[in-house]
Residue frames as qw, qx, qy, qz and C-alpha x, y, z in Angstrom:
[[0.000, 0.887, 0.461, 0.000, 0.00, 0.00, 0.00],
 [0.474, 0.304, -0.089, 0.822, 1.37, 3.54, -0.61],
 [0.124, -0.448, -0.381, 0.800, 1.43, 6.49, 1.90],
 [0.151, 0.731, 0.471, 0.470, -1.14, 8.44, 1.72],
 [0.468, -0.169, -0.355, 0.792, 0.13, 11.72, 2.28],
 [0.155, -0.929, -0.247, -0.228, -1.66, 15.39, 3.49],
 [0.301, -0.943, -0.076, 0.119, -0.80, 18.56, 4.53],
 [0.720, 0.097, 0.124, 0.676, 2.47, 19.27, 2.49],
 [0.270, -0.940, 0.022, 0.208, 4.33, 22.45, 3.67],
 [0.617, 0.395, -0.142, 0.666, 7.74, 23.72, 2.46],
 [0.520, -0.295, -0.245, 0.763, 10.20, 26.04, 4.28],
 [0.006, 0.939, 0.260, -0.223, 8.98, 29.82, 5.14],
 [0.255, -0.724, 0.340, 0.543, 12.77, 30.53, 3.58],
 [0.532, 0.426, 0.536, 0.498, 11.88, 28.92, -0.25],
 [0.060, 0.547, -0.190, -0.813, 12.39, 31.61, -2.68],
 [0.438, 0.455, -0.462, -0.623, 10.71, 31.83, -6.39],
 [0.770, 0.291, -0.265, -0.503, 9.61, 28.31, -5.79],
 [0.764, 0.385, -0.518, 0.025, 12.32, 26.33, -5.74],
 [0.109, -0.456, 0.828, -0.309, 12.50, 24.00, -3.03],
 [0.342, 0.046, -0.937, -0.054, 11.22, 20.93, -1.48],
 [0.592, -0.456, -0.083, -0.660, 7.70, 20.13, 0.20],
 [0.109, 0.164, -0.934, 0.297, 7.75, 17.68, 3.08],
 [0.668, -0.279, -0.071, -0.687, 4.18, 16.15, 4.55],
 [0.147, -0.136, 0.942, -0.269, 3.52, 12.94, 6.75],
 [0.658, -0.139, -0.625, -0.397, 1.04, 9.96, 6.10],
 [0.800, -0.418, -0.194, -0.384, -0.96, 8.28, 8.92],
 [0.875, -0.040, -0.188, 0.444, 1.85, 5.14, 9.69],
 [0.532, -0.749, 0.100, 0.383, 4.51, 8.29, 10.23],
 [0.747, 0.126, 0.332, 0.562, 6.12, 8.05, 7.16],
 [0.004, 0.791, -0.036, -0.611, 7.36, 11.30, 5.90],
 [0.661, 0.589, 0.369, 0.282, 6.91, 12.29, 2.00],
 [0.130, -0.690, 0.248, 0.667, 9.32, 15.04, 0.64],
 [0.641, 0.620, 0.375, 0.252, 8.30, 15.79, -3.31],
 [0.217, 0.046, 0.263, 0.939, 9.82, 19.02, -5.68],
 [0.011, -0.587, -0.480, 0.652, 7.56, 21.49, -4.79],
 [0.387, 0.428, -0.438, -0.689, 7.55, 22.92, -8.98],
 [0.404, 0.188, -0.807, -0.388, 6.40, 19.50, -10.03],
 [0.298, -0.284, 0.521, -0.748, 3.60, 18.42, -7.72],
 [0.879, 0.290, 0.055, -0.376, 2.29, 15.59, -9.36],
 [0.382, 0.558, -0.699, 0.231, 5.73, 14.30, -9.59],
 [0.669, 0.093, -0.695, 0.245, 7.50, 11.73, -7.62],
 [0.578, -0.690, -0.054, -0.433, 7.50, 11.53, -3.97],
 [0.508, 0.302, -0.779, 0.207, 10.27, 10.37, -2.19],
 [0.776, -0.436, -0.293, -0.350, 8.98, 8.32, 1.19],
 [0.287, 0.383, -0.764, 0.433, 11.33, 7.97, 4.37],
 [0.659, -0.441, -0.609, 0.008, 10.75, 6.18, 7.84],
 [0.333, -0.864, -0.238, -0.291, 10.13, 8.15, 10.72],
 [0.737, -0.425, 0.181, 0.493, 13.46, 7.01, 12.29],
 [0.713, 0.067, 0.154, 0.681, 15.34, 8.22, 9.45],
 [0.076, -0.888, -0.370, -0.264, 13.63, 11.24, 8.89],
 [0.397, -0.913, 0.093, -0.010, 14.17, 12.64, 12.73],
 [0.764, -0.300, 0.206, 0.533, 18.32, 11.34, 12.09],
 [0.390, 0.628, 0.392, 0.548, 18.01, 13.44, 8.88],
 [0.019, -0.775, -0.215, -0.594, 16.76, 16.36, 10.64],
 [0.621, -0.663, 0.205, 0.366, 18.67, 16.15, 14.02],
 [0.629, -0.173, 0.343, 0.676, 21.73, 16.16, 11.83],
 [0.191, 0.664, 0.426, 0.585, 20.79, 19.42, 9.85],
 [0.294, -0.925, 0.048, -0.236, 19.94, 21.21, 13.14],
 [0.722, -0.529, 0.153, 0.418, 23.58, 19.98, 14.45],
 [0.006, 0.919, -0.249, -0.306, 24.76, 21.62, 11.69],
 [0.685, -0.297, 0.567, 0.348, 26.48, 18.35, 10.07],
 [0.642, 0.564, 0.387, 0.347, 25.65, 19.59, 6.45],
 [0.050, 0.944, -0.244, -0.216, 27.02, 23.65, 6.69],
 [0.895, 0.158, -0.031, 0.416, 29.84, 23.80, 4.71]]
């Protein structure tokens, strides 16, 4: 069965469009699509990776 996702939101800091939406599905899974191409793919992560994803972002492990 595929996630059925709602309530897709992007970042209050997207400019002209171009970034990435993110939403969550019932089970927890978390969808992140292209945010110009909404009918488009959907990648689909598990709630574990997700919050490792986004702990490591707020620690700052991507800044270059």
């Amino acid at each position: 069965m595929t996630a059925q996702f709602t309530g897709w939101r992007k970042s209050t800091r997207s400019d002209d469009g171009n970034c990435v939406e993110v939403a969550s599905a019932g089970d927890g899974t978390v969808g992140v699509r292209d945010s110009k191409n909404s009918a488009g793919p959907v990648l689909a992560f598990e709630p574990a990776a997700w919050s490792a994803f986004t702990g490591s972002v707020r620690a700052g492990t991507f800044n270059r």
